[in-house]
C-alpha positions in Angstrom: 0.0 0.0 0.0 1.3 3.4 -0.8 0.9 6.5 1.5 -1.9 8.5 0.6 0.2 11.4 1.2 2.0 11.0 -2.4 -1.4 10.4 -4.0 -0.9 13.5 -5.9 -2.2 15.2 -9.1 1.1 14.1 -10.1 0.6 10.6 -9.8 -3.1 10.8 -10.8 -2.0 12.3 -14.0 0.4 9.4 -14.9 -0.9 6.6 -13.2 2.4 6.5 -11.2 3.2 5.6 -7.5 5.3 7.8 -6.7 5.1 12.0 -7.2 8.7 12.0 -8.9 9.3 13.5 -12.3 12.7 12.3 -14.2 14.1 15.0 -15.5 14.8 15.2 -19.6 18.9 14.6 -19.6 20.4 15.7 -23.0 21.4 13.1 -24.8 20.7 10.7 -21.9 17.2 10.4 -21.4 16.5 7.3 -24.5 14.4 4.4 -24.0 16.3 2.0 -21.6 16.4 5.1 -19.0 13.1 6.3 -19.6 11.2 2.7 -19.0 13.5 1.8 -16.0 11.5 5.0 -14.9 8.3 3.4 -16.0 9.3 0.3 -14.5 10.3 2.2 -11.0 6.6 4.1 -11.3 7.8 7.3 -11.9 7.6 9.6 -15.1 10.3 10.0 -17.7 10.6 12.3 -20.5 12.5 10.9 -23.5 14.0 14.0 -25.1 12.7 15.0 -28.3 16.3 16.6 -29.1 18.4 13.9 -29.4 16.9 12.1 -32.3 17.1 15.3 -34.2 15.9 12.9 -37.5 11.9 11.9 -36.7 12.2 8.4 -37.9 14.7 8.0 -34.7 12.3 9.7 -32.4 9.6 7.1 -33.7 11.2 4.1 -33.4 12.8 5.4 -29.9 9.5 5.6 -29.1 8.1 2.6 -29.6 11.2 0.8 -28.1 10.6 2.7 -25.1 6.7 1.7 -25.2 7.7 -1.9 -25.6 10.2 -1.8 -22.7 8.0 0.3 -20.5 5.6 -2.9 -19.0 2.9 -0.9 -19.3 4.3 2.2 -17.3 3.6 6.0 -17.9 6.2 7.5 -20.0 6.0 10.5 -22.3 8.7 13.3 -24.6 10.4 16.2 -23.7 9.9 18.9 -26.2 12.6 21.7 -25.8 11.2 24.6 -28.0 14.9 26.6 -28.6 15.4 27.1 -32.4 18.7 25.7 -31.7 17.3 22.1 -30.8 14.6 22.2 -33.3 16.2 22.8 -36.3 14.6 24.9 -39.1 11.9 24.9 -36.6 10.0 21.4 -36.8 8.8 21.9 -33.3 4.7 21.4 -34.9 6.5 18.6 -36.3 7.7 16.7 -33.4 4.5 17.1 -31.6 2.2 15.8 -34.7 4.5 12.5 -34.5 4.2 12.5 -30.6 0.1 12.7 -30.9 0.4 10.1 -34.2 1.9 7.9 -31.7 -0.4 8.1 -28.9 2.1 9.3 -26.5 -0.1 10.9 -24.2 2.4 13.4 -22.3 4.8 15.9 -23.4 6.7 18.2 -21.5 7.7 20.7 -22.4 10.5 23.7 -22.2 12.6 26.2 -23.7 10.0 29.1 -24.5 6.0 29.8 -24.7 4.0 26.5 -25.8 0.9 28.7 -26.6 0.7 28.2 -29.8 1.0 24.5 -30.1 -1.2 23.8 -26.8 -4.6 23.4 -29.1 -3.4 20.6 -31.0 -1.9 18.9 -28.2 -5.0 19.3 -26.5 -7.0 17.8 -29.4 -4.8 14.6 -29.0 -5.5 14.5 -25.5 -1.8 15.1 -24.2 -1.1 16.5 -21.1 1.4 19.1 -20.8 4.1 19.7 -18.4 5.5 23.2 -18.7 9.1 23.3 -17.3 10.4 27.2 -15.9 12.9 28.6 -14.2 11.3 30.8 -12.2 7.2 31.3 -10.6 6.9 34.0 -13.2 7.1 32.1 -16.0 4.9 29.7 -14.4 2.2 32.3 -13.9 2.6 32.6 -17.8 2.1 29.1 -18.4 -0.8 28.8 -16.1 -2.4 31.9 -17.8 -2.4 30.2 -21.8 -3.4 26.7 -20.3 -1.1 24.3 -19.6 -2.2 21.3 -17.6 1.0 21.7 -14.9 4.0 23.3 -14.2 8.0 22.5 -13.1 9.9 24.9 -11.5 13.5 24.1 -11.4 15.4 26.1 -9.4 19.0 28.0 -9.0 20.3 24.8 -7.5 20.0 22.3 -10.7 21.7 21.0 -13.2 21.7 22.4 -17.2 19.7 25.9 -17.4 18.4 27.5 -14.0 17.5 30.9 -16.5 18.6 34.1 -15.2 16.3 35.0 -12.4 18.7 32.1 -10.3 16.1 31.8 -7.2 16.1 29.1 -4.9 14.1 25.7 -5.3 13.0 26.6 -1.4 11.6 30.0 -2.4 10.1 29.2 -5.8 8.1 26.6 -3.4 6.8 28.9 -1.3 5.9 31.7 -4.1 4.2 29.2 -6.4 1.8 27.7 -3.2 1.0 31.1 -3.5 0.8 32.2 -7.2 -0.5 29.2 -8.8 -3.9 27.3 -9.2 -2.4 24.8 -11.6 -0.3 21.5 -10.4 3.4 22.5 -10.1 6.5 20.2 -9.2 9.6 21.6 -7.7 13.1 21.0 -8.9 16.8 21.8 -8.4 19.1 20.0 -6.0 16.3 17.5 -5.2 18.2 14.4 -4.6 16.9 12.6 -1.1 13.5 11.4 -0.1 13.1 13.8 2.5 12.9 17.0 0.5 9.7 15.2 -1.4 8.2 15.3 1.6 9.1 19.2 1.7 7.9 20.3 -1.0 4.5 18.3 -0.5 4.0 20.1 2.3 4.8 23.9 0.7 1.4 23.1 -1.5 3.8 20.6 -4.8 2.3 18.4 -6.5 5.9 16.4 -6.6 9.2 16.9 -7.3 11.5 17.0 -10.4 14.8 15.0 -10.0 17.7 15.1 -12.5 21.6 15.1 -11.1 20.4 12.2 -8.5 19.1 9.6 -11.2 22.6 10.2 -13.5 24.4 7.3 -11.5 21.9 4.8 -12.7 22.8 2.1 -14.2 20.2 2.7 -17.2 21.8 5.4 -18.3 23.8 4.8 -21.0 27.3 6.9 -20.4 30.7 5.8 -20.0 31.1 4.0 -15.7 33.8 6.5 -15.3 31.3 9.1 -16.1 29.2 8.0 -13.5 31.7 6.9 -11.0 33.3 10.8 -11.3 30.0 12.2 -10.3 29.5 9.9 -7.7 32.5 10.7 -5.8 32.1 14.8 -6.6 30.3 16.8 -4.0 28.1 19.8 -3.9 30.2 22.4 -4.1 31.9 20.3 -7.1 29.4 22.9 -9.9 29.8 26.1 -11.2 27.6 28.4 -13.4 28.9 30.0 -16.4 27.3 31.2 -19.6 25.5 34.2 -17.9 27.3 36.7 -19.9 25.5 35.1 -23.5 21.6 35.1 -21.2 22.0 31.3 -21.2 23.6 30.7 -18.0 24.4 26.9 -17.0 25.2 25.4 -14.0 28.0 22.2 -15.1 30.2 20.3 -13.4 33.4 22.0 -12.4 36.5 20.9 -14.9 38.8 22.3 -17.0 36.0 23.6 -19.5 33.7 25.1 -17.2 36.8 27.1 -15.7 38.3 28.3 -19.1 34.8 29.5 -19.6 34.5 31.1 -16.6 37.6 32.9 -17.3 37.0 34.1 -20.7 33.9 35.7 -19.3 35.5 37.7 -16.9 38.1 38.6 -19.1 35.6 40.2 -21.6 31.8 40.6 -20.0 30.8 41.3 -23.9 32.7 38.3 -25.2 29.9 36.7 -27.5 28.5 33.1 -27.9 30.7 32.5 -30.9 33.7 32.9 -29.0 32.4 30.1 -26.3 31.7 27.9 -29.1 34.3 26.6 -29.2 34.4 25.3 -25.7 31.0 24.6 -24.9 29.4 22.6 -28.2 27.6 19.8 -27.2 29.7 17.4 -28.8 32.7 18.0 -26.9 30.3 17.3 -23.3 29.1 14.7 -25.1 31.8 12.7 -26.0 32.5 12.3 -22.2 29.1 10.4 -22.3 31.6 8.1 -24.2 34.7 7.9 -22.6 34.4 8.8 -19.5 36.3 12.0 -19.3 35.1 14.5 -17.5 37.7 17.2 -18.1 36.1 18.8 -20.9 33.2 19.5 -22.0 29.5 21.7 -20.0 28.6 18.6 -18.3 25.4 19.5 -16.9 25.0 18.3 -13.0 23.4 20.1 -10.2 24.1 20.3 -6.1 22.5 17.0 -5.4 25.5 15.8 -6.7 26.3 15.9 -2.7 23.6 13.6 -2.2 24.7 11.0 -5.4 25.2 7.8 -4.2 26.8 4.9 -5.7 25.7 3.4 -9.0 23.2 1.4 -9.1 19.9 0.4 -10.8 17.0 3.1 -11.1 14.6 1.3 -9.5 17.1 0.6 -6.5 17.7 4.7 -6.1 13.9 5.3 -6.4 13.3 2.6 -3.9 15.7 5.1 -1.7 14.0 8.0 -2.0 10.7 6.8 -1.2 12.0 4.7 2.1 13.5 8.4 2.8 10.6 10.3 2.1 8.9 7.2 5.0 11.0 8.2 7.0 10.7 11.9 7.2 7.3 11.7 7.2 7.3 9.2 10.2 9.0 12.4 12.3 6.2 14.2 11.5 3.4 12.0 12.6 2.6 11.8 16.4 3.5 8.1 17.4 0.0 7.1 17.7 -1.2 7.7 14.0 2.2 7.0 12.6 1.6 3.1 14.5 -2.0 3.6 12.7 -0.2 4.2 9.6 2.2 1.5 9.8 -0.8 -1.2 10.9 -2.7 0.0 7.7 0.1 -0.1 5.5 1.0 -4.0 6.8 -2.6 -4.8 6.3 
C-alpha cells in the first residue's frame, strides 16, 4: 500500500506511485532510462532533441513503449530554435500525438501556440520554468502543470537564479495549476518538503545520473559519484544562457574568458562549450572537458546502481521523514494500515 500522502495530481495524472518526475537529460534520457522510470513508477521524458531525425524519435519511441511494462512514460519537447532545427517543433508534436504518447513536456520558450493541438490529442502538458513567473505565464495560456527548477539544478536555471526553497513557497502562492519543484532534489526527505509547501511532486535530474540505465561511459558515473556539492559552477551568464556544469577544466576556461571580456559573445564560447565536446564524455568517461550538466545534489549522489534501486531510496527516505512528522500514535495507525 502506498501512503496516501504522495497520492498526488502528479501521480493521478500518470498513473504513477510515486510523485517523482525524471528529469529530460540531453542526450541521456532514451528508451532503456526512460522505462526503467516506468518500471520504478515514476515519469520520464525521453528528449525529443536527441533524435534530431523523426524516424529515430519514432522508433525510440516505440522501443521505449515496448520496454515500459505498461508504465507512464512521455517526450520532452525543448522549443529553442537551436534544438529544433529549421523549426519542426509542430512537427515533433504531430509525430508524438500520431503515436499516442499521451504526455509531453515541455521547455525552452511559450508552448501557446501549439497547446490546441496537443489538446486535441488528448496530451497532457508539463510546462518546465525557471522561475514562478514564467509559471504564472504558463498557467495563464493553459497548460495542464508546471516544473519549477530552481538556482540549484543541473543544465539551465535561467537568469532569475532563485532558490528551489523560495520558488516553493511563491508558487503555493501564485498558482492554481499542479506544479513540481526542482533543483538539488536528490533525497526522499525534501519530497516530503515540497508536498507540504502546496507541490504536486518533485522534479529529480543530477540524482538519477548514476543509474545504471543510463547509457554513459562508468567512469562518467563513477566521477559524479565521488564529486560533491560544491563540485558545480555556473557559467554562460554573460551570453543570457547561463548553466550550472560540473566543475572541470572547461567550465573554468569558460568562466575565465567571461571575466576577461563581460561582452565576449556566444561564438567565441563555441568553441568550448558545443555539445559534442560534453558529449563525447558520455563516451569515454572523461570528465575534463566539456558543459557537463549536473546540479548540487551531486552531494547527495550515491553509488551506482539500478534506477529502481535509487527510487526505492528516495521513497524509504521520504517514510521516514514523514514518520517524524506523525505523532506516534497515527504513525503506529499508519504502519498497521500499510501492513494490512
Amino acid at each position: 500500500m502506498i501512503d496516501p500522502v504522495f497520492d498526488t495530481a502528479v501521480t493521478r495524472a500518470y498513473g504513477t506511485r510515486l510523485p517523482i518526475v525524471a528529469g529530460g537529460l540531453m542526450w541521456l534520457s532514451d528508451a532503456s532510462y526512460v522505462s526503467a522510470c516506468a518500471r520504478a513508477s515514476i515519469i520520464g521524458f525521453l528528449t525529443a532533441a536527441s533524435f534530431p531525425e523523426p524516424d529515430a524519435l519514432r522508433a525510440e519511441i516505440r522501443r521505449t513503449r515496448e520496454m515500459s511494462q505498461g508504465g507512464a512514460f512521455g517526450v520532452n519537447v525543448s522549443m529553442l530554435p537551436k534544438l529544433v532545427p529549421g523549426e519542426r517543433t509542430e512537427e515533433i508534436f504531430a509525430l508524438i500525438a500520431e503515436e499516442g504518447v499521451r504526455f509531453v513536456e515541455t521547455s525552452g520558450r511559450n508552448p501557446e501556440p501549439w497547446l490546441p493541438m496537443l489538446k486535441d490529442a488528448g496530451i497532457t502538458v508539463l510546462h518546465k520554468v525557471p522561475s514562478v513567473r514564467f509559471a504564472e505565464k504558463a498557467q495563464a495560456v493553459g497548460v495542464d502543470m508546471v516544473s519549477i527548477v530552481g538556482a540549484e539544478c543541473g543544465g539551465h536555471p535561467g537568469l532569475d537564479l532563485v532558490g528551489s526553497f523560495v520558488n516553493l513557497a511563491l508558487a503555493e502562492r501564485r498558482l492554481k495549476i499542479p506544479f513540481l519543484i526542482g533543483g538539488g532534489v536528490g533525497h526522499g526527505g525534501q519530497i516530503v518538503a515540497a508536498l507540504a509547501g502546496g507541490a504536486a511532486g518533485v522534479v529529480v535530474g543530477t540524482r538519477f545520473l548514476v543509474a545504471e540505465e543510463i547509457g554513459a561511459h562508468p567512469d562518467y558515473k563513477r566521477a559524479l559519484s565521488g564529486a560533491r556539492e560544491t563540485d558545480t559552477m555556473l557559467t554562460m551568464s554573460s551570453v543570457r544562457n547561463t548553466i550550472r556544469t560540473l566543475r572541470n577544466e572547461t567550465s573554468e576556461t569558460v568562466a575565465r574568458l567571461e571575466a576577461e571580456n563581460p561582452e565576449i559573445g556566444i561564438e567565441a564560447l563555441l568553441p568550448h562549450v558545443a555539445g559534442r565536446i560534453g558529449r563525447r564524455a558520455y563516451e569515454t568517461g572523461d570528465v575534463s572537458r566539456g558543459m557537463l550538466s549536473a546540479g548540487q545534489s551531486l552531494g547527495l549522489t550515491g553509488e551506482i546502481a539500478p534506477l529502481a534501486e535509487i527510487v526505492g531510496g528516495l521513497e524509504e527516505e521520504a517514510l521516514a521523514a514523514l514518520a517524524r512528522l506523525r505523532p506516534a500514535p497515527a504513525r503506529d495507525r499508519m504502519q498497521e494500515g500499510m501492513i494490512a
